[in-house]
C-alpha positions in Angstrom: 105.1 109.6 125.4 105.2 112.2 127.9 106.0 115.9 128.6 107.4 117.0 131.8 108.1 120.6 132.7 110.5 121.8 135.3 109.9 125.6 135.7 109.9 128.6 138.2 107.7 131.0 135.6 105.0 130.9 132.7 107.2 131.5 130.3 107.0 127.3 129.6 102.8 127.4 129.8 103.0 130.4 126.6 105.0 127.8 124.9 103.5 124.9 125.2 99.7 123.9 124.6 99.1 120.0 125.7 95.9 119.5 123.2 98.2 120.1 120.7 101.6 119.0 121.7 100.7 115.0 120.8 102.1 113.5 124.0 100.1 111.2 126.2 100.5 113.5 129.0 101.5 116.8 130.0 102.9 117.5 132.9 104.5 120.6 135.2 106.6 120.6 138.3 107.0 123.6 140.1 107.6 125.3 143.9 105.2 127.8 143.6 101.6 126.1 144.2 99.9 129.5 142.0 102.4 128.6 139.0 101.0 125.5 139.4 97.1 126.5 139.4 98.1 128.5 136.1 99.1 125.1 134.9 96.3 123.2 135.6 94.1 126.0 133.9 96.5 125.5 130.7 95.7 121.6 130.8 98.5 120.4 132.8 99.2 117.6 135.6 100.8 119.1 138.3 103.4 118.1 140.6 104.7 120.7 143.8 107.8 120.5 145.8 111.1 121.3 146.1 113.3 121.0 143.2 116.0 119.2 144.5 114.3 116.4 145.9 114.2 113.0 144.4 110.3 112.9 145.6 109.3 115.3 143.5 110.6 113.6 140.2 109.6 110.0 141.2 106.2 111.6 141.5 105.8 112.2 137.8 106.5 108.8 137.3 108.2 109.2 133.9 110.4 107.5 132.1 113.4 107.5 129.5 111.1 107.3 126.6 109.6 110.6 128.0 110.8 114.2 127.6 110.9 117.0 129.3 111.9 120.6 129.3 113.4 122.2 132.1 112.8 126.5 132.3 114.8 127.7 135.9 116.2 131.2 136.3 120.0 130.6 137.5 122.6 127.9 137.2 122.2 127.4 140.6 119.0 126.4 140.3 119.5 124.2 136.8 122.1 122.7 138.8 120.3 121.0 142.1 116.9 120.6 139.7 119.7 118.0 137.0 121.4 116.7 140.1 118.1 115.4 141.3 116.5 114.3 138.3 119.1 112.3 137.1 119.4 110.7 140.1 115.7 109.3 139.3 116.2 109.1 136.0 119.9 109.0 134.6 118.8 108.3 130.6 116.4 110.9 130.8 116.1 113.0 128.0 116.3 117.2 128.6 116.2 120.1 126.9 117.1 123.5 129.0 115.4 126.7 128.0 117.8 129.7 129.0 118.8 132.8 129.0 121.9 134.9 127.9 123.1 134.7 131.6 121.9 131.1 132.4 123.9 128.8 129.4 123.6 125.2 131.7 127.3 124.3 132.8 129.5 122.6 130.9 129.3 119.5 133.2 125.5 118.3 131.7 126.8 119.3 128.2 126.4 114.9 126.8 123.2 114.9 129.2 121.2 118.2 128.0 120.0 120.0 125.0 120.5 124.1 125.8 118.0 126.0 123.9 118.2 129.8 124.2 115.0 131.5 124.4 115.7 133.8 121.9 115.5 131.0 119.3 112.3 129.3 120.3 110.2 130.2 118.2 112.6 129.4 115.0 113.9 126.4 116.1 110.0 124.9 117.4 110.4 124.0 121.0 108.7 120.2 120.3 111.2 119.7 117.9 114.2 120.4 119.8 112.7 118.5 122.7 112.4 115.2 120.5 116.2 116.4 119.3 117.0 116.0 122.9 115.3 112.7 123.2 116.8 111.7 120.1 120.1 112.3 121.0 119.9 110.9 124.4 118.8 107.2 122.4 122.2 107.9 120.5 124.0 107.8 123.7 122.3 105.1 124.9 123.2 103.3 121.9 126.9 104.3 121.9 127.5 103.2 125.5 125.8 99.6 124.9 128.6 99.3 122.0 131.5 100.5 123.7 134.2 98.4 124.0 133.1 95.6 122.1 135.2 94.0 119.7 133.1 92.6 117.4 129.6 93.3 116.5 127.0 92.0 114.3 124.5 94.2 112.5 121.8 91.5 111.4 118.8 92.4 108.9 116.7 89.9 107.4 116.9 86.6 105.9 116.1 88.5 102.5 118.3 91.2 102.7 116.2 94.6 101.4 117.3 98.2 101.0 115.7 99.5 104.1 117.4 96.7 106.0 120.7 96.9 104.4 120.8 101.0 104.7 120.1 100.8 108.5 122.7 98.5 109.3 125.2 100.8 107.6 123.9 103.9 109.4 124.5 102.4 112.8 127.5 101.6 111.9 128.9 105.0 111.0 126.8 106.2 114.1 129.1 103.8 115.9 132.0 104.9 114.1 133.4 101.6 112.9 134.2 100.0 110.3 133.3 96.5 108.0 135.6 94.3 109.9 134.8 95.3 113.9 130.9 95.6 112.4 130.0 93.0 110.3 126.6 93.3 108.2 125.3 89.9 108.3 121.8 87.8 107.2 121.0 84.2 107.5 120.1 84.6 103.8 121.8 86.2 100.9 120.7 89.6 98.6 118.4 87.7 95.9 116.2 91.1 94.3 117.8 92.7 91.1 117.4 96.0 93.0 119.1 94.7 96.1 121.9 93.5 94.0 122.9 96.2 92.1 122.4 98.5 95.7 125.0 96.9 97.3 127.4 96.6 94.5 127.0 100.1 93.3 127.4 101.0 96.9 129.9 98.5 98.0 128.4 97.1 100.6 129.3 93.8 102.2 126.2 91.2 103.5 128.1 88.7 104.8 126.3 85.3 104.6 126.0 83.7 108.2 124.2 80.6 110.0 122.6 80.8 113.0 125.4 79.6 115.0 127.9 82.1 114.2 125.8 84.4 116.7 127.7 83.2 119.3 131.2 85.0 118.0 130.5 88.5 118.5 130.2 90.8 121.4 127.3 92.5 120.4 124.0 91.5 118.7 122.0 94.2 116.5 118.6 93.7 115.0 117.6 96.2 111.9 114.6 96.4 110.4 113.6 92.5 111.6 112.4 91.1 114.8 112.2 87.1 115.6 110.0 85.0 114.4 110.4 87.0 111.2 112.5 83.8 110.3 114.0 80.8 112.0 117.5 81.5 113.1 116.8 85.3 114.5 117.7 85.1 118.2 114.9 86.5 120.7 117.8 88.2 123.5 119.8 90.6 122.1 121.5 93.9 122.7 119.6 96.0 120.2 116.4 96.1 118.3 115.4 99.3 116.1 112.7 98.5 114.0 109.5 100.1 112.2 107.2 96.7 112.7 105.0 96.2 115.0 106.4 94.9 118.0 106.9 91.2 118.3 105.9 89.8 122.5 109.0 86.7 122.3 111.5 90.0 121.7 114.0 90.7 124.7 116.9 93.6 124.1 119.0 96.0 126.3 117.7 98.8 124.3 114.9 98.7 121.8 113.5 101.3 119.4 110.2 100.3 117.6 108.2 102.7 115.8 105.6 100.6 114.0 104.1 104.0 112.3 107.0 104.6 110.7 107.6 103.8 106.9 110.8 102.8 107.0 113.3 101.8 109.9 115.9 104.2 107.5 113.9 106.9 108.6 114.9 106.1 112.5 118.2 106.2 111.7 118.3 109.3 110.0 116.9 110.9 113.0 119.8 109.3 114.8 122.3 110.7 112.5 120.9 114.3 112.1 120.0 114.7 116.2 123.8 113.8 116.8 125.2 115.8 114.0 127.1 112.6 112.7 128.4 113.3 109.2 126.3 111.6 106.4 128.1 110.6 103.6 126.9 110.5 99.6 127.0 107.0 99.9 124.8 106.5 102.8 122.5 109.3 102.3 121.4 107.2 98.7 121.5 104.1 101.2 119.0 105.0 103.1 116.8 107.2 100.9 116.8 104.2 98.5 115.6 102.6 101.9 113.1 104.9 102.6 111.9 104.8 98.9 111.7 101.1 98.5 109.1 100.9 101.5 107.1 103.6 101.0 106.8 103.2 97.6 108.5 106.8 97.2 106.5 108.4 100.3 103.1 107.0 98.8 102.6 104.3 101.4 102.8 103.5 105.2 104.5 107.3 105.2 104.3 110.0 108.0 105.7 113.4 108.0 108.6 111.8 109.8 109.7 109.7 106.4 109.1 112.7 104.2 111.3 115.2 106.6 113.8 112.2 106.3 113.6 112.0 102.8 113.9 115.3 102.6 116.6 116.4 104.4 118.6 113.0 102.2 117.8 114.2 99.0 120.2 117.0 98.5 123.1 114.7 99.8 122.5 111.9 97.6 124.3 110.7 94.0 121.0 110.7 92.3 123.2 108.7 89.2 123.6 105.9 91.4 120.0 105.8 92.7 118.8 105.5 88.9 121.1 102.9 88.1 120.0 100.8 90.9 116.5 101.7 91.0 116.4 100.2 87.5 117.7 97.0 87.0 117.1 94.4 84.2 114.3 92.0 84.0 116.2 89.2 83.5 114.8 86.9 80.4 115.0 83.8 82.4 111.8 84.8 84.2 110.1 85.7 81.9 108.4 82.2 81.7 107.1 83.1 85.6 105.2 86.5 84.2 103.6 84.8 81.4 102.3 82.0 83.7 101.2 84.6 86.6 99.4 87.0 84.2 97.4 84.0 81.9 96.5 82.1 85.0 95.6 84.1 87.4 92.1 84.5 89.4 90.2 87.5 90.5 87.9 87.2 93.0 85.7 90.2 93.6 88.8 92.7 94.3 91.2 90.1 94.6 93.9 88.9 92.2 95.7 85.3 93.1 98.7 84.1 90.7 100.6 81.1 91.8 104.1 80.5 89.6 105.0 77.3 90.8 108.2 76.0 91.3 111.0 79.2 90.9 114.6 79.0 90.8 114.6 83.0 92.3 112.5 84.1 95.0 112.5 87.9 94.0 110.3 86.8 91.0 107.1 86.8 93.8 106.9 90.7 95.0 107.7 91.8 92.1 105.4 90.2 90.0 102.8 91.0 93.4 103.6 94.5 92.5 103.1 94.2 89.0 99.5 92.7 89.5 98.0 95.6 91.6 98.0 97.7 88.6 95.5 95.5 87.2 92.1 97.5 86.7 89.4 97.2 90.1 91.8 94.8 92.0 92.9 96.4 95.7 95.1 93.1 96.8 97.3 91.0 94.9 98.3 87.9 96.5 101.1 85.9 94.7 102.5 83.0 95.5 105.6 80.2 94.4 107.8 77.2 95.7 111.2 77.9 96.6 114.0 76.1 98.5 111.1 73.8 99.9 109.2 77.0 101.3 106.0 78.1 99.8 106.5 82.4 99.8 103.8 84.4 99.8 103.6 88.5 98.9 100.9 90.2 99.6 100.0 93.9 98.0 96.8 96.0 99.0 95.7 99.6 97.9 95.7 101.0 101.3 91.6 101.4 102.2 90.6 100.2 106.1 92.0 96.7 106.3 95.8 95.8 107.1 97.6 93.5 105.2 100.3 92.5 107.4 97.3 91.9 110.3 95.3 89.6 107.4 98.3 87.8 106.7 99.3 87.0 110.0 95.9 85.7 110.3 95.8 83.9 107.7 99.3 82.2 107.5 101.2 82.7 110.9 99.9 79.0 112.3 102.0 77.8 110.0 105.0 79.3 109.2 105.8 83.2 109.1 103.6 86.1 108.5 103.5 89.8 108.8 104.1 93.1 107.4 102.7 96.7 107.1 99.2 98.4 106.3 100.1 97.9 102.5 102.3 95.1 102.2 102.9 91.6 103.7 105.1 88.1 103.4 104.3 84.9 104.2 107.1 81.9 104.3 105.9 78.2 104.8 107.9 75.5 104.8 106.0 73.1 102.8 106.1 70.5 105.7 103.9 72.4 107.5 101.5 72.9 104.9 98.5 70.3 105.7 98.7 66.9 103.8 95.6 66.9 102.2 96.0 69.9 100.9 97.2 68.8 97.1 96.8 72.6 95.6 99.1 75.3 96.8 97.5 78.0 94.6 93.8 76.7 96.6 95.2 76.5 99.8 96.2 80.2 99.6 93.2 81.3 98.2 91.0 79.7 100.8 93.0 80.7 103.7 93.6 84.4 102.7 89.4 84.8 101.7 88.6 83.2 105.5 91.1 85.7 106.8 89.8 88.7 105.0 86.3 88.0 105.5 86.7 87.1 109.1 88.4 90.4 110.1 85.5 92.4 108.2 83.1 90.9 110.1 84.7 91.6 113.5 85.1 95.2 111.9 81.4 95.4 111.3 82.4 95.4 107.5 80.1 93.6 104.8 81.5 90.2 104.1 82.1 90.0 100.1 82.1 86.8 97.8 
């Protein structure tokens, strides 16, 4: 990302310091070619000319994932300087700094953030710039929904909390309702957790095969991408994500913020930037969401999740969150512990449990969780049959490897594989899985130890076992 300043003093150059604003790039555009020596000296590229033409702005070569902060003297002025950039760049995201005599007309009230100078240094100008940009994406988003009469809000094929909260965020974002935006999965809600989520907070999954697709208007992707699993289109209208970004995706608009925890997190920012009411029930949506994968703001987390979860926990029905946050084991799979804990194989800091055949796929991460509190392991990888797929979860302590990037490695040549620094999934149809391969619980092992040991290598890391 990149910062562009519009300004006629040095007001902007005492606010801002590029080494420690983040972005990629700073940059300043000004008339006055000493203003813009003072900027260079600050750290600044620089950018001269008049302020009302187009040449100047295509010169910074910017774009609507950029922000930047305009600082001019008089309406007029703000004026000619919004007419022009726009023109460049109409989804550009602004914030004005002003004065008590310079408030920026009404006109560019849905197109720019107004920030009076007198409350800079309370409100933190980087924040309300990523405000700005934040509530630009918002518009974006609204506009690529208007009109249409049916949408679909599609998470994974294993509906999970961060999933299922997101798709219920854009749709009050959206301001519709369960019938004109449907929640949908090509799978249904299996996990004892997810269960008692969306009955304690009524929300609808509808169940839906790949061919449906083709009755709405609009296609939304939360918290999945293709490839994830078979049936998830590759063109649709909208993507927001927190995995890394997947090369066969095509979207209208996208958002993908693979350093977030949690794509809940995303749209919290959505809702808070455009002031959209947040209700008890999907504030403990989407801080369950947020909880769920970040292991409560102890993995894959950045100050992002924990000002989310933050600004959510005062909101939330913290009776609810304990009810589903705690579901019953049921006794039925039981039988799948037993057999994961006696059998299992540790190899150097490595725990593999296969369960064999299940009749609920749930039983896998949880029992993957369950194992990395064994004493010295840093991964669990457990594994079982089910619905002719071989599923895979993958746990790891969080040191200098990535799990998803292992697992990909590992698995993706034959069916699906990803996931985050600290977690991961693989699903394999069992077709796929090489005939003379006669042990599952082998086949996993070997694969996963070639992976891991391969990628240490090419990290310059000591090759174990």
């Amino acid at each position: 990302m990149k910062i562009a300043v519009i300004a006629h003093t040095d007001l902007p150059l005492a606010l801002l310091d590029p080494k420690q604003s983040g972005a990629e790039e700073c940059l300043f555009a000004c008339e006055d070619p000493a203003l813009a020596r003072r900027a260079r000296r600050r750290g600044f590229t620089t950018v001269t000319g008049p302020l009302d033409d187009l040449r100047t702005y295509r010169r910074l070569h910017i774009s609507r994932n950029d922000q930047v902060l305009v600082c001019l003297e008089s309406r007029q002025d703000q004026d000619r300087c919004f007419r022009a950039l726009f023109e460049v760049h109409p989804k550009m995201a602004v914030t004005a700094l002003h004065g008590p005599r310079c408030v920026p007309h009404p006109r560019w009230e849905g197109a720019v953030l107004a920030l009076p100078m007198e409350k800079v240094g309370a409100a933190g100008l980087l924040g309300v710039m990523e405000k700005a940009s934040t509530r630009r994406a918002v518009a974006t988003v609204r506009e690529l929904f208007k009109g249409a009469e049916r949408v679909l809000l599609l998470v994974q094929e294993d509906p999970d909390p961060d999933g299922i909260a997101s798709a219920l965020a854009l749709r009050t974002l959206l301001g519709r309702n369960r019938l004109s935006a449907v929640i949908g999965s090509f799978g249904a809600v299996k996990r004892p957790e997810n269960v008692s989520m969306v009955r304690l907070l009524d929300i609808n999954v509808q169940q839906l095969r790949p061919e449906q697709i083709t009755e709405f208007d609009r296609v939304a992707l939360l918290d999945v991408q293709p490839l994830h699993s078979p049936g998830i289109p590759t063109d649709v209208d909208l993507v927001i994500d927190h995995h890394p970004r997947r090369s066969q995706l095509k979207a209208r608009f996208r958002d993908i913020r693979p350093r977030y925890g949690a794509t809940s997190t995303i749209l919290t920012e959505y809702l808070l930037a455009s002031d959209t009411p947040i209700s008890q029930r999907l504030a403990t949506a989407l801080l369950y969401g947020i909880k769920t994968d970040t292991q409560l703001l102890g993995r894959d987390t950045t100050a992002k999740d924990v000002a989310a979860f933050s600004s959510l926990y005062p909101l939330v029905n913290h009776a609810t969150l304990r009810r589903i946050d705690h579901p019953q084991f049921p006794r039925r799979d039981l039988a799948s512990l037993s057999h994961a804990l006696t059998h299992a194989e540790i190899v150097d800091d490595i725990l593999f449990a296969y369960l064999g055949p299940l009749t609920r796929e749930d039983v896998i991460p949880y029992i993957a969780d369950f194992c990395l509190e064994v004493e010295a392991v840093e991964w669990s990888v457990v594994s079982g049959l089910y619905e002719g797929k071989l599923i895979i979860s993958i746990r790891y302590l969080a040191g200098a490897r990535h799990a998803g990037e292992v697992t990909r490695a590992a698995f993706e040549a034959y069916g699906s594989a990803g996931g985050h620094r600290a977690m991961s999934k693989a699903v394999i149809p069992l077709v796929q899985i090489p005939q003379d391969c006669l042990a599952h619980d082998s086949w996993v092992r070997d694969r996963f130890l070639v992976a891991l040991h391969e990628g240490r290598q090419t990290a310059g890391e000591p090759a174990t076992g």
